[in-house]
C-alpha positions in Angstrom: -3.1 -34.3 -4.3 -1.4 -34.0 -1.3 1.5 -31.5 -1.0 4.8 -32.7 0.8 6.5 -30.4 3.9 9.7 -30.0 4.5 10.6 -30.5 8.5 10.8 -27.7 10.7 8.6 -25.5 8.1 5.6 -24.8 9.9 4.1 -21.6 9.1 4.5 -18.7 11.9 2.7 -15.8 13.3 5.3 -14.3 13.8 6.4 -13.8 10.0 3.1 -12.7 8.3 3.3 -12.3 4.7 4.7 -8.8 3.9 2.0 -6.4 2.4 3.9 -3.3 0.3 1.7 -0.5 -1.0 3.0 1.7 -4.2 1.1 5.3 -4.5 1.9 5.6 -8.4 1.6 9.2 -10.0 -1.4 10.2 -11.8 -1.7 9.8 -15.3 -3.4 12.7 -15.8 -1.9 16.2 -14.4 -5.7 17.8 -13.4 -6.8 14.4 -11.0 -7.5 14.5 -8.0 -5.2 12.3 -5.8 -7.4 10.6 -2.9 -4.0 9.4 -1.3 -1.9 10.9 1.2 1.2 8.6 2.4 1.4 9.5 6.1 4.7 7.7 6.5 6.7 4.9 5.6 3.8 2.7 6.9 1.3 4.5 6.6 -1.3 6.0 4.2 -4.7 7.6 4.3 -7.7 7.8 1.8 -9.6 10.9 1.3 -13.1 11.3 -0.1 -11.9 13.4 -3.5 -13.4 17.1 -3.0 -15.5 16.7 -6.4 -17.4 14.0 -4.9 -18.0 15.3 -1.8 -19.6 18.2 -3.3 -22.0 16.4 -5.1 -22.8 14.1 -2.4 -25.1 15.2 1.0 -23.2 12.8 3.6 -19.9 13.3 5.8 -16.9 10.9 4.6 -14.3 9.5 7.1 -10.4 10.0 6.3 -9.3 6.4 6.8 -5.7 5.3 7.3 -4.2 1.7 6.0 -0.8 0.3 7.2 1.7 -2.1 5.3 4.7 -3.5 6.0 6.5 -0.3 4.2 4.7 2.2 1.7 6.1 3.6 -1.5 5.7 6.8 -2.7 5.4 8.4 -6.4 9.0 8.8 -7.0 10.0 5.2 -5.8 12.0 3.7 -8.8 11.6 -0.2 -9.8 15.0 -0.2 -8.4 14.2 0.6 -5.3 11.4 -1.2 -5.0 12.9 -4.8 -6.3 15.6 -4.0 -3.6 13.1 -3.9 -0.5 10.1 -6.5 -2.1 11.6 -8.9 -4.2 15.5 -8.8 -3.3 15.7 -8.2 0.7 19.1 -10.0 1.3 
């Protein structure tokens, strides 16, 4: 089945789809976090220090950017506000 288009509503690559990332806190209080937000676009996975213990190999810090990052004490709230309700 073919889908119908309005006029004018061409996709652009100019407006991506927005990607959001939401570091949520640990449920236990002794985890490790692997997740460091760097900024408000930013964050960057670590290797947890447990495994690189048991492990004989070198592990890369690697950084991952979205349209805006969330950290732990972002309330739904706020988060509806930027993601779902931007006007």
């Amino acid at each position: 089945q073919e889908t119908s288009r309005k006029k004018g509503s061409q996709t652009s690559l100019k407006d991506p789809v927005g990607v959001y990332c939401r570091v949520r806190p640990l449920s236990l209080p002794d985890q490790e976090c692997c997740i460091e937000v760097i900024n408000n676009t930013t964050v960057q996975l670590h290797t947890p220090e447990g495994y690189r213990l048991n492990q004989n190999r070198d592990y890369e810090e690697t950084q991952y950017s979205f349209k805006q990052v969330f950290g732990i004490h972002t309330t739904q709230k706020e988060l509806f506000d930027v993601v779902a309700n931007p006007w």
